[in-house]
Structures are given as structure tokens and as C-alpha cells.
C-alpha positions as CSV (number, residue, x, y, z in Angstrom):
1,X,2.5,-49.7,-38.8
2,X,5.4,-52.4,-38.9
3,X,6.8,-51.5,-35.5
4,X,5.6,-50.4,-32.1
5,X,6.7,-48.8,-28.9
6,X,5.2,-49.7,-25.5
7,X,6.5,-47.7,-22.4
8,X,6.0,-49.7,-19.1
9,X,6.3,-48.3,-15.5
10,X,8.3,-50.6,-13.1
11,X,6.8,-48.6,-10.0
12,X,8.6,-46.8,-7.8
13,X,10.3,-49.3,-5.5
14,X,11.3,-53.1,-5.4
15,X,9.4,-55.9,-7.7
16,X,6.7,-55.9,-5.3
17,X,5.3,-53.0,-7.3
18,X,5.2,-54.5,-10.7
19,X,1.8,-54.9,-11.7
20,X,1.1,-58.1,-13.8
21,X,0.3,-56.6,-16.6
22,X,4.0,-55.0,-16.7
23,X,5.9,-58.3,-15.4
24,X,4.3,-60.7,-18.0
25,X,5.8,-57.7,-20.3
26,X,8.8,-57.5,-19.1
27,X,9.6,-61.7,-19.3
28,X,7.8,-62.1,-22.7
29,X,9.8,-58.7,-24.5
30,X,12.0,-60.1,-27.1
31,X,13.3,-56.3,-27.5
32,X,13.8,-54.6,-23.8
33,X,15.3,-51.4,-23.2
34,X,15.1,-50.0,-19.6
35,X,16.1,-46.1,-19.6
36,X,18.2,-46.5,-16.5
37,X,19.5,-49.5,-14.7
38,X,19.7,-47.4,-11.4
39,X,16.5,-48.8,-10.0
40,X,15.9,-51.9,-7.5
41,X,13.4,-53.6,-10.2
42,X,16.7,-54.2,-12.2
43,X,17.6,-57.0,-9.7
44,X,15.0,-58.7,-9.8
45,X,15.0,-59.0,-13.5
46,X,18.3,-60.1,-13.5
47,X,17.1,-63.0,-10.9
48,X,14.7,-64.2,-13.3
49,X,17.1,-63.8,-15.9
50,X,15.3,-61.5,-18.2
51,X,17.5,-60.0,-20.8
52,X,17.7,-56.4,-21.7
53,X,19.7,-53.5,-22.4
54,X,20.0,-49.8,-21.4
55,X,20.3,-46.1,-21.7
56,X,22.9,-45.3,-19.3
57,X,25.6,-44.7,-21.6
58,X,23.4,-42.2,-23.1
59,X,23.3,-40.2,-19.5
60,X,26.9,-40.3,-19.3
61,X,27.2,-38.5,-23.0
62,X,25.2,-35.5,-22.2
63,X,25.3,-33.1,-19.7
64,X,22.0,-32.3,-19.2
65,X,18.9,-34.3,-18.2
66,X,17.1,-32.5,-21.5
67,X,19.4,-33.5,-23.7
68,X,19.2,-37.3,-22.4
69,X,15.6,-37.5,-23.0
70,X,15.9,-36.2,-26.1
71,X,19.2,-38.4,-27.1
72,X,16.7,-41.8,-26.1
73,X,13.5,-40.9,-28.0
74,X,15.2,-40.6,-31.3
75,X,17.3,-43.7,-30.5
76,X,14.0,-46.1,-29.9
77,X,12.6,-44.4,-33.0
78,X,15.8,-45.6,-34.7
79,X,15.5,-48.8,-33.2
80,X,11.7,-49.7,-34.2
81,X,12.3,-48.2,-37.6
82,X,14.6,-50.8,-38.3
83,X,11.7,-53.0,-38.3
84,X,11.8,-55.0,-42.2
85,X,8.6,-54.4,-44.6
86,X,5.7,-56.6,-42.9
87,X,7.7,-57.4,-39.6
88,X,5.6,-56.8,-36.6
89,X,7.9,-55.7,-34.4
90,X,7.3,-54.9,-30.6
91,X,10.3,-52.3,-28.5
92,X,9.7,-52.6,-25.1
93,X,10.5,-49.2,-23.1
94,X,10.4,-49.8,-19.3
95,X,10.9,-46.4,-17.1
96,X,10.9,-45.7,-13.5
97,X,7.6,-45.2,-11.8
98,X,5.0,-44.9,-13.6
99,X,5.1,-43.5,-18.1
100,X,3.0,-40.4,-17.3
101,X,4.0,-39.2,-14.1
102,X,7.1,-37.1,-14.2
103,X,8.4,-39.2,-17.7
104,X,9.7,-36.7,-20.2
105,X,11.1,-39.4,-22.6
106,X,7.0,-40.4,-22.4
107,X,5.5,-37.1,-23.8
108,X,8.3,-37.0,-26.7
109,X,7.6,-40.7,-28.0
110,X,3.7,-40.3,-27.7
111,X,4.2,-37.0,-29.8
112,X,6.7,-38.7,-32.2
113,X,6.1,-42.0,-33.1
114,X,2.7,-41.4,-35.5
115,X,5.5,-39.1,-37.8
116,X,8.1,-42.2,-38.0
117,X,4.5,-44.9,-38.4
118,X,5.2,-46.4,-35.3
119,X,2.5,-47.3,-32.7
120,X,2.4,-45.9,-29.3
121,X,1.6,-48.0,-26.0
122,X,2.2,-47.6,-22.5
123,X,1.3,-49.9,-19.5
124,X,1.1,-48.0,-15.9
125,X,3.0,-48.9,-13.3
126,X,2.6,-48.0,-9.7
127,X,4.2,-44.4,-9.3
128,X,6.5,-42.6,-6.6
129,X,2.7,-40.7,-6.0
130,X,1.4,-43.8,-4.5
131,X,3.9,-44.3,-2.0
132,X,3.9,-40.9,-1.2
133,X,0.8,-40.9,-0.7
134,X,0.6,-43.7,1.1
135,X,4.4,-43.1,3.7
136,X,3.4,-39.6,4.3
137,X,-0.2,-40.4,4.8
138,X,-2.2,-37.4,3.0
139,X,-5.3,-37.8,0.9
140,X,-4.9,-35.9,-2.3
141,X,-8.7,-34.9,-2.6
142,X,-7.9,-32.3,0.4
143,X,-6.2,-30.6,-2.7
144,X,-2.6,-31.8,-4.0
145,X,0.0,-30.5,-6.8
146,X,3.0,-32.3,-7.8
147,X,6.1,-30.1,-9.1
148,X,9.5,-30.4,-10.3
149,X,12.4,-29.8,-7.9
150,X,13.6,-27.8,-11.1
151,X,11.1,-25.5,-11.9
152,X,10.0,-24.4,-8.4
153,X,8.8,-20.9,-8.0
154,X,7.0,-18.7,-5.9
155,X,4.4,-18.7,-8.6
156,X,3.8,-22.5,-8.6
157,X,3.9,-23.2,-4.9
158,X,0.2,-22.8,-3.0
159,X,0.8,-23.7,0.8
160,X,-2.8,-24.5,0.8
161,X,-2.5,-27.5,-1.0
162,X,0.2,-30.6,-0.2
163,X,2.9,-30.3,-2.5
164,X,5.7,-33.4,-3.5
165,X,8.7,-32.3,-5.8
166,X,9.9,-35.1,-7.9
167,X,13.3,-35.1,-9.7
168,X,15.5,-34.3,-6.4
169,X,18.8,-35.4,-7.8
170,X,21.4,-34.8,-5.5
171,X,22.2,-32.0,-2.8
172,X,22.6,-29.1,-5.5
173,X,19.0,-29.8,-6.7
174,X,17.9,-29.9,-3.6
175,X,19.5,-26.0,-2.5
176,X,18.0,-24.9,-5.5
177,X,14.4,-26.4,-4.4
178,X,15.5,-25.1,-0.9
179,X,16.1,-21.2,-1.9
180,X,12.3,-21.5,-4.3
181,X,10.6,-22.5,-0.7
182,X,12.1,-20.2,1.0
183,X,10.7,-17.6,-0.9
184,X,7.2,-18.5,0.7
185,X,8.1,-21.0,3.7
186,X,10.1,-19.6,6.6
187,X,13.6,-20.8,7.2
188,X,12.2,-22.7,10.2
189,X,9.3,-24.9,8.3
190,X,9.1,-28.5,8.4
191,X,9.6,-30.3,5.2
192,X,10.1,-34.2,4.7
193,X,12.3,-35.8,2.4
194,X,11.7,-39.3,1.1
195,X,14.4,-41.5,-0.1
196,X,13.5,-45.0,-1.7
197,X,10.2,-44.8,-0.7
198,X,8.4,-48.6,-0.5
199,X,11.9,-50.2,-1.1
200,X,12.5,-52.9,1.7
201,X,15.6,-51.7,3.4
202,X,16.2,-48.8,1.5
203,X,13.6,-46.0,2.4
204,X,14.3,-43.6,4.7
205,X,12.3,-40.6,5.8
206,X,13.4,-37.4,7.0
207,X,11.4,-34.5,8.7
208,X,14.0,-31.6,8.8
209,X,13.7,-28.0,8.9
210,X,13.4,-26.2,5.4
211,X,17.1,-24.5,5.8
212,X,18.6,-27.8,6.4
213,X,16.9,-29.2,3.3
214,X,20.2,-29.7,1.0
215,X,22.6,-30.9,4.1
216,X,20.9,-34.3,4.9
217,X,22.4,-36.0,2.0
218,X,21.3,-39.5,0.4
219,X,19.9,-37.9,-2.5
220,X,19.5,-39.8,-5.3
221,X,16.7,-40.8,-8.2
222,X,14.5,-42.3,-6.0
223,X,14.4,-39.1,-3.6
224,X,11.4,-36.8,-3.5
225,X,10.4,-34.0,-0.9
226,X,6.7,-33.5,0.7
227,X,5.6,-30.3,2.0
228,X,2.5,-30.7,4.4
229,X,-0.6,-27.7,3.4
230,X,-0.8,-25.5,6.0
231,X,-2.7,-22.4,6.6
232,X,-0.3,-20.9,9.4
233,X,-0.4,-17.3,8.9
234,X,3.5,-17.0,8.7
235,X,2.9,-18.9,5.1
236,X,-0.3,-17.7,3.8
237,X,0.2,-14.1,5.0
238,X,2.9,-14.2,2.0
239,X,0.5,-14.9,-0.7
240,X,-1.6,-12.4,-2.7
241,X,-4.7,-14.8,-2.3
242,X,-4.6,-14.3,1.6
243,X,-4.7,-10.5,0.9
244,X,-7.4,-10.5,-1.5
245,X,-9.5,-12.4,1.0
246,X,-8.6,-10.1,3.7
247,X,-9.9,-7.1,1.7
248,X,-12.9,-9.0,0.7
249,X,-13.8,-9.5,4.2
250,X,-12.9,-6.3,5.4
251,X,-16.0,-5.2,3.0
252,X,-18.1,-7.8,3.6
253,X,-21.3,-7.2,6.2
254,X,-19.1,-9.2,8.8
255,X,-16.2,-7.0,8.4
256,X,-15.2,-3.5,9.5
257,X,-17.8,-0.8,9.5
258,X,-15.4,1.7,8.1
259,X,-14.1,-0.1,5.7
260,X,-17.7,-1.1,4.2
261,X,-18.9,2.8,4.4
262,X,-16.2,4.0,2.2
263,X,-16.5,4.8,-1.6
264,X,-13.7,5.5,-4.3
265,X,-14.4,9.5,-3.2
266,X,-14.1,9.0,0.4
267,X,-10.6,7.3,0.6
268,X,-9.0,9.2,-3.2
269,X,-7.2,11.3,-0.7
270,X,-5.7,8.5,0.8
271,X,-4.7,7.1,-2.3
272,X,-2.8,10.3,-2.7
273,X,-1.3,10.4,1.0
274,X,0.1,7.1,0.7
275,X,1.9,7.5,-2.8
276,X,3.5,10.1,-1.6
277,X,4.9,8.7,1.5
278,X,6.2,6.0,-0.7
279,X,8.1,8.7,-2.4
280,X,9.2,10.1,0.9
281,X,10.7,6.4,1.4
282,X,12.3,6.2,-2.3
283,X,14.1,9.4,-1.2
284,X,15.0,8.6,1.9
285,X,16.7,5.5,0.1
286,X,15.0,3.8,3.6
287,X,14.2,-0.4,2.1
288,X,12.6,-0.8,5.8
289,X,10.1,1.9,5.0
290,X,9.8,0.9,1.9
291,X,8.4,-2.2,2.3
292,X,6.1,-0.6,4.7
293,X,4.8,2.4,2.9
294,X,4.1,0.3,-0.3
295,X,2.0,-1.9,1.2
296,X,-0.4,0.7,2.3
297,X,-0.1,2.2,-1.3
298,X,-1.1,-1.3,-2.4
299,X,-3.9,-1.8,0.0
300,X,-5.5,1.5,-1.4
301,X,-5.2,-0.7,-4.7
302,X,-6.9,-3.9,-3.3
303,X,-9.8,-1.4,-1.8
304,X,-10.7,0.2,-4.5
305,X,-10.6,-2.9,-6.8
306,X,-12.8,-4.4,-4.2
307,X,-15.3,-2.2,-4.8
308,X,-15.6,-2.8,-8.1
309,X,-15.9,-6.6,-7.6
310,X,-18.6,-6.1,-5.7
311,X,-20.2,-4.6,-8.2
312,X,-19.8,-6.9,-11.0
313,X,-17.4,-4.3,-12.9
314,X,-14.2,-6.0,-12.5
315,X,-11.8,-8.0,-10.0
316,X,-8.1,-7.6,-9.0
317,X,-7.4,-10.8,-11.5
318,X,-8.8,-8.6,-14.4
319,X,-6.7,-5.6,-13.0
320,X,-3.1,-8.3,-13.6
321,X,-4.6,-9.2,-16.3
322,X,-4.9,-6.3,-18.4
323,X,-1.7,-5.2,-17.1
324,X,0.1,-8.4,-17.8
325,X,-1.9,-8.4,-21.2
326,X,-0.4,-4.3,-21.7
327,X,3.4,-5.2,-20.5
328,X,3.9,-8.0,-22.9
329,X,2.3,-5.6,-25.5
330,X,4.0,-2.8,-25.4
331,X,7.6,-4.5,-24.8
332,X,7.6,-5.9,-28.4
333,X,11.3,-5.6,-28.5
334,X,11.4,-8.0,-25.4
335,X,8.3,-10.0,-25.9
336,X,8.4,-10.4,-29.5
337,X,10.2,-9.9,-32.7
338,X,11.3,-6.2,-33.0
339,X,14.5,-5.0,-31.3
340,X,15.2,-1.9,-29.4
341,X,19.1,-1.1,-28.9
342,X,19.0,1.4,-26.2
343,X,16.4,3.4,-24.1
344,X,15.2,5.8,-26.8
345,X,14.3,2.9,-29.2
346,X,12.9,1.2,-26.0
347,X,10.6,4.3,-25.3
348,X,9.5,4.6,-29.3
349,X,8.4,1.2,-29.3
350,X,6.3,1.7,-26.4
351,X,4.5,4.6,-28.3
352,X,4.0,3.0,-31.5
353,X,1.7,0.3,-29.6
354,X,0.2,2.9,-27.5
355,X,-0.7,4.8,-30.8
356,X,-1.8,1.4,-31.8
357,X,-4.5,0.4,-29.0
358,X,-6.1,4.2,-29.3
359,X,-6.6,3.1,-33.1
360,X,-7.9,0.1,-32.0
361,X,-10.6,1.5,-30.1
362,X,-11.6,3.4,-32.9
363,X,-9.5,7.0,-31.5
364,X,-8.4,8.9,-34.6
365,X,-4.7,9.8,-33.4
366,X,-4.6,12.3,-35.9
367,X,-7.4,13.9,-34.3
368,X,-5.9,14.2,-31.1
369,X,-4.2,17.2,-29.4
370,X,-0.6,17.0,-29.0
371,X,-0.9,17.3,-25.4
372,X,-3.1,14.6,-25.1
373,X,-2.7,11.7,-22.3
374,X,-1.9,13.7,-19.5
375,X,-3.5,13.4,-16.0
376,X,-6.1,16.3,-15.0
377,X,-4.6,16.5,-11.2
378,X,-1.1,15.9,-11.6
379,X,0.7,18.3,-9.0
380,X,1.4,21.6,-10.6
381,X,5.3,21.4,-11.6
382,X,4.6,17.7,-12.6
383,X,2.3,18.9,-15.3
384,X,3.9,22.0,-16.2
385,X,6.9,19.8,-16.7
386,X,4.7,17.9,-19.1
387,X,2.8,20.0,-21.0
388,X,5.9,21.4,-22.1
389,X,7.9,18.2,-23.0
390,X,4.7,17.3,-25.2
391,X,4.7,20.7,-26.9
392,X,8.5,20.6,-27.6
393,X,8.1,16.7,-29.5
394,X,6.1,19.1,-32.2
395,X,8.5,21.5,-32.5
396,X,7.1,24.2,-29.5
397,X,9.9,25.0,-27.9
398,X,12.7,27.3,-27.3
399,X,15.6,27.6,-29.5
400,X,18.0,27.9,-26.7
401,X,18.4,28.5,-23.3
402,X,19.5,31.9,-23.4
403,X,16.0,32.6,-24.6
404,X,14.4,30.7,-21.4
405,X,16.6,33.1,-18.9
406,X,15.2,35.7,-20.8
407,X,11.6,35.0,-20.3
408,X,12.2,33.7,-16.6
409,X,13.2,37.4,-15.9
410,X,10.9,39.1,-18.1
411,X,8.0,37.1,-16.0
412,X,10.1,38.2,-13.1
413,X,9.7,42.0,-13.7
414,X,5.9,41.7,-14.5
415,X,5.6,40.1,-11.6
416,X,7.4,42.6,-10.2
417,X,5.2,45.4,-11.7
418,X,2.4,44.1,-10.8
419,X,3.5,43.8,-6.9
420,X,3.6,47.3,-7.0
421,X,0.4,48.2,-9.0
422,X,-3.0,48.3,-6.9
423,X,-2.3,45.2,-5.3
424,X,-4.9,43.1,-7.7
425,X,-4.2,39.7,-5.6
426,X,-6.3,37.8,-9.0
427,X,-3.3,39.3,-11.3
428,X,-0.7,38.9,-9.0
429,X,-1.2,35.0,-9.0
430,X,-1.1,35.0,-12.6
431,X,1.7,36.7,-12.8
432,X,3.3,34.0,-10.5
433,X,2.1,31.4,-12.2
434,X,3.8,32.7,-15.6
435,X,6.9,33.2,-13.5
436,X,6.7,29.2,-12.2
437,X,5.8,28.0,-15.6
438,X,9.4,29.7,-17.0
439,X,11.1,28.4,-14.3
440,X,9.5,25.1,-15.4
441,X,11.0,25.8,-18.6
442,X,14.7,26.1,-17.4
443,X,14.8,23.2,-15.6
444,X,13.7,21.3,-18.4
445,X,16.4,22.6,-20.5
446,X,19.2,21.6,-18.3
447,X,17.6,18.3,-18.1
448,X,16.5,18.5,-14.4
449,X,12.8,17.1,-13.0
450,X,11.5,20.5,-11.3
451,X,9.4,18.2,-8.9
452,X,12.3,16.7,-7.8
453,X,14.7,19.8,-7.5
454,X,12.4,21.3,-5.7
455,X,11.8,18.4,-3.1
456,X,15.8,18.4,-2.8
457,X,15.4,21.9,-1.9
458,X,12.3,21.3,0.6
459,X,14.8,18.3,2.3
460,X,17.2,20.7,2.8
461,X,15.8,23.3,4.1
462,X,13.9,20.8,6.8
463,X,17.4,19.8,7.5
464,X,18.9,23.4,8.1
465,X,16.3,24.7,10.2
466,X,16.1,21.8,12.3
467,X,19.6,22.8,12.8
468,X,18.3,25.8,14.0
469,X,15.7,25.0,16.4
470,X,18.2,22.3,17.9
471,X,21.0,25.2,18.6
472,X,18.0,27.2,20.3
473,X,17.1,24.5,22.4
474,X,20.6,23.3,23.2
475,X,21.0,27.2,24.6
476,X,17.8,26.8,26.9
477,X,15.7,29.5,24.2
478,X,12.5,29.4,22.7
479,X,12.2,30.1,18.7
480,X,9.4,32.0,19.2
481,X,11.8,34.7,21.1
482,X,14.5,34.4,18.9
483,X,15.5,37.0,16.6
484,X,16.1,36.7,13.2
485,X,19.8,37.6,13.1
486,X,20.9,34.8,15.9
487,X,18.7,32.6,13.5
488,X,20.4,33.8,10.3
489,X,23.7,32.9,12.2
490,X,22.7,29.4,12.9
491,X,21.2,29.1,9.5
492,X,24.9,29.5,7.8
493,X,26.2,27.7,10.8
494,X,24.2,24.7,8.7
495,X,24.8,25.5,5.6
496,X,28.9,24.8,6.7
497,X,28.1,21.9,8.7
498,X,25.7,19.8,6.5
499,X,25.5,18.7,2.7
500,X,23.2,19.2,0.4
């Protein structure tokens, strides 16, 4: 290779950070290129008279930090190409910091240059880390993770590790890493912000709270932020970690007795309960409740899971897992290459990669009945409801609804026949059951969820005889010696007075 390209880190703060290695470099490059001049090493250099040029202009060209990197990679690469036949020719690249900590324009040479035959170097340099480490006074081996102001996330934060985000700009990076804390850190939380860290009359340190994060100002390309690990339960009581470990312990021989005696039989009804007072929340439109009544619903989840890890089936990790695993699947038009224009194509493409895995464990699909896949202990209407729209995707259905009113009262007058037969309570129940299952019917035909016109109905009715008993009561009576027609009267005295 006739050229090369060594990267060099000038360290983080003023020249008394240049390692030797890097000065010598620096003074003895006949071809020196720093990617910014924004840094107090520059000074220094131009003390000693070392000559050199930069990428600044480049920055000023491009409007996003991406597009820079890029933009200087292929311009060294142009430069070191231009290299003559048997020339050994040596580009010196000297960046901020350190060339492998938080240095795209690093990772997109070293992957580069063998393609263009050029040589890759780099010469560390002391990086922002070290002061960090070093100003705020925190051994990484207690567990440390460095992250870009950004790409924060609630994902990527762990409170139980110290935490410094690089690349804090200026004040608008600095809201955006603001609002990504706050999703885990409350508003109240200390954070530190360090500007110029190890620069000699420069470096200032700042320990604010976490909603004043983007008002100090200062911010700049040496400015960085440090979040201390903590395991206050206002942070950690936000993470799923902290819930898994309270489940496991709940179990565990030093936990609650109750909660180690119980078995996926004893608490299935409670897995029930709990789903349906989330419902009761959805339509109550109530957020408050929400939040509430879901997490009970998800501790059922974490309980049962737990029992399983303990033994050896599976975990809650495998239970993301295969759902993350099944979500990315069976969205193929989101995921991956197919489209899906509206809901209906959406839907289809979900069943052609549920057709898909059955095949794949060996399930003849052909084989199958058509009213396959549905849940043995759905609620009554729920199944009815589906056993019918599977039947009608092959074609068993009515023609119209016409016909549909016509079987809802024919079931009506056997029922009715058979009320006045000898009383047979077995035949009477069937009889209803045909009558339910038509009704089913109609309210699939105008496109209506019976479990859900029926729990409208259920709502109102609450509502309309609370009406009732509240009248009583206002009147100094008792329901239980009220008659029916002052009831009746109050009844349509509610149905006037409140909606549906």
C-alpha cells in the first residue's frame, strides 16, 4: 500500500493530555489534518508552530453531524490516494479525545481504507472517559455504560450502572437527552454536567436538577453529562428488572408464604378477574384506572412465568422473546419487504405467516377444521361470535339478514313451545341457547360485537336503577318495600334523564 492513514487522539482537554506518542506525531506529520479546530490542543500547536489544516469547512457545508463524518472519510481517502506509484505516503488524522471512543469518522476509515489500499493506524489519546472518570470521581468496575446524548432511550438507560452521555452539543441536544431521562429519572433527580473537563480555566461542573438540564447553558463540544447509579426506589421501581426480581422473591423460601403456595390452578381465576377489570377500565375510558388495573393483569403474567422459571421450562426473557421474535414475523408488511395498503391486507398478511409457522411445525393446514384456533373458555357470546365468523370465511353463512330475523324468531317460538310443554328445564336451556346463538348471528350481520352490546346494555341498566334506588332513598323508603309501579316510574324517569 502506497499511502496510509493514522488517526491520533489529542485527549480531551489542554496539551497536557497529549501522550508522547501523539505529540512526536503531530510535530514530525508532513501531512496533518485535524477534523475540527474547535479544541484547546489547537493552541498549542500553533505555539509550536506545527502546520496543519482542517475540516471545518466541511461542518459548515452539511447540516447534519452524519453527513460530516461521512463528507471527511471520503475526503482523506481522496487525499492518501493521491499518493504517486511507490510514494510512501503518511496522512495524519488527529481527532478529539481519543479515535475509538465516540469517533464516527474512526469506524468509517478503519472499514474503508483496505477497499482504496490504504493502511489503517491510530494512536490513542487520553479520552473525555478519563476525566470523567477522574472529575466525577466513580470507578467504572462498579458497572459503567457510556451513551450518545442522541440516541438515549428508555431501553438503553440502566440506573444501576453510572452513565456519561457524550455528544451534548448545545441546549437543544441537551432537552432532547433531558425528555429520554425523564422517562426513567424523576423530574427532581440530580444529574451533573461537565463542560471542558481537565482544561485549565475552562471546566466547569454543574450538579443541577434533571428538569433544569437544558437551561444552564455553556454547552459546547467539550460538554458531557454524568448521571450517578442509584438504586432509589423512585428510579428502579420504573424498570422491568426491579419487577422481575420482586416476583422472584415473592416465590422464593424468604418471600411470602402465599405467593410460594400457589400454582397456575390456584390463581387462573385471578388471571380472569383481573382482565376483566382492565376492561371495566377500557370502558370506563378511566387512564388512572388503567394504569392501575393493568398492572395487576401484568403481575398475574410475571407469576405465572415465575413458575415456570423455577422450573427450568422458561423465563419472562423467553416469553419477550418469542413475542418480539412473533411481532416482527407476522408484520412482514412493516418489518420486511411485502406491503399491506390498508387493514384487510394488514390482517391477510398476518394469516399467511400464521398458516406458515403451523406448517412449520409439521401441522397439515389442510387438515385442520375451519374452526380451528379458537380458545376452549372464551365467554359464551365471545365464542359464538367466533365460531360463526370462521364458518362464514368458508362460505357458512346466511344469505341475508332477512333470513337471520327469521331464525331469531323461529328459535323464539320453540323456545316458546317449549316453556309451555312439561316444563323439561334440560330442553328449555337448549332451546335458549339456540335463541342466543341467532341473536349472535344478527349482531354479527350488522357488524356489531355482541360481547360488547351487551356490556353497553349491562352499564346502562346499572346506571338506571341506581337512579332508582337513589329516588327511594332521597324519599326516606326502602327498595325492599317499594312496589313495582313507583319503581317503573323512576325507571322512565331515567331513561329521560340519562344517556345511553
Amino acid at each position: 500500500m502506497a499511502a496510509t492513514i493514522t488517526i491520533v487522539g489529542l485527549g480531551s482537554g489542554d496539551e497536557n493530555q497529549l501522550t508522547l506518542g501523539v505529540l512526536r506525531k503531530l510535530e514530525q506529520a508532513q501531512c496533518l489534518y485535524l477534523r475540527t479546530k474547535e479544541h484547546p490542543v489547537v493552541a498549542y500547536l500553533d505555539a509550536k508552530e506545527v502546520r496543519y489544516r482542517t475540516f471545518d469547512a466541511i461542518y459548515e457545508a452539511h447540516d447534519s453531524f452524519g453527513d460530516v463524518y461521512e463528507a471527511i472519510a471520503s475526503e482523506l481517502l481522496r487525499i492518501a490516494g493521491e499518493a504517486e506509484l511507490g510514494e510512501q505516503r503518511e496522512v495524519v488524522y488527529a481527532v478529539p479525545g481519543h479515535p475509538f471512543v465516540a469517533e464516527r469518522t474512526t469506524a468509517l476509515l478503519k472499514e474503508r481504507c483496505p477497499g482504496a489500499g490504504v493502511a489503517f493506524a491510530a494512536i490513542g489519546g487520553e479520552s473525555f472517559l478519563d476525566q470523567a472518570f477522574a472529575r466525577f470521581g466513580f470507578d467504572p468496575i462498579e458497572g459503567f455504560q457510556l451513551l450518545d446524548a442522541g440516541g438515549l432511550s428508555l431501553q438503553t438507560l440502566n440506573p444501576y450502572l453510572h452513565t456519561v452521555v457524550g455528544q451534548v452539543y448545545d441546549e437543544f441536544t441537551a432537552s432532547e437527552a433531558k425528555l429520554a431521562l425523564m422517562e426513567l429519572y424523576p423530574d427532581e433527580h440530580s444529574v451533573y454536567v461537565g463542560h471542558a473537563l481537565g482544561v485549565t480555566g475552562e471546566e466547569r461542573i454543574l450538579e443541577v436538577p434533571l428538569y433544569e438540564l437544558d437551561r444552564v447553558g455553556g454547552y459546547g463540544n467539550l460538554s458531557l453529562l454524568y448521571i450517578p447509579r442509584t438504586e432509589a426506589a423512585a428510579v428502579t421501581n420504573r424498570t422491568f428488572g426491579r419487577l422481575h426480581e420482586i416476583v422472584r422473591i415473592l416465590r422464593s423460601p424468604e418471600g411470602c408464604p402465599w405467593d410460594r403456595e400457589q400454582t397456575h390452578l390456584s390463581i387462573r381465576k385471578n388471571l380472569i378477574e383481573e382482565t376483566y377489570e382492565v376492561l371495566e377500565t377500557l370502558d370506563d375510558d378511566d387512564p388512572e384506572a388503567m394504569c392501575e388495573e393493568m398492572g395487576d393483569l401484568l403481575l398475574q403474567i410475571m407469576l405465572h412465568a415465575q413458575m415456570e422459571e423455577e422450573t427450568g421450562s422458561f423465563t419472562v426473557t423467553d416469553i419477550i422473546q418469542g413475542l418480539n421474535e412473533k411481532l416482527l414475523r407476522r408484520h412482514p408488511h412493516v418489518f420486511g419487504t411485502t406491503a399491506a395498503e390498508d387493514s384487510a391486507e394488514a390482517l391477510a398478511r398476518w394469516d399467511e405467516v400464521k398458516a406458515e409457522e403451523k406448517r412449520g411445525k409439521g401441522i397439515d393446514t389442510e387438515q385442520l377444521s375451519a374452526l380451528h384456533g379458537i380458545p376452549r373458555d372464551l365467554p359464551g357470546l365471545m365464542k359464538a361470535y367466533k365460531l360463526q365468523k370462521k364458518a362464514a370465511k368458508v362460505g357458512f353463512d346466511w344469505e341475508n339478514i332477512a333470513d337471520v330475523f327469521a331464525k331469531v324468531e323461529e328459535e323464539l317460538a320453540e323456545l316458546r313451545a317449549e316453556m309451555g310443554a312439561d316444563g323439561n328445564r334440560e330442553r328449555q336451556e337448549a332451546e335458549l341457547g339456540d335463541l342466543l346463538f341467532a341473536v349472535v348471528n344478527l349482531s354479527r350481520f350488522i357488524k356489531a360485537d355482541p360481547e360488547e352490546a351487551l356490556a353497553r346494555t349491562n352499564r346502562k341498566f346499572v346506571q338506571r336503577f341506581s337512579y332508582i334506588e337513589e329516588q327511594i332513598r332521597l324519599r326516606g323508603g326502602h327498595l325492599d318495600q317499594t312496589s313495582l309501579l313507583e319503581m317503573e316510574k323512576y325507571w322512565q324517569e331515567a331513561k329521560k334523564l340519562l344517556k345511553d
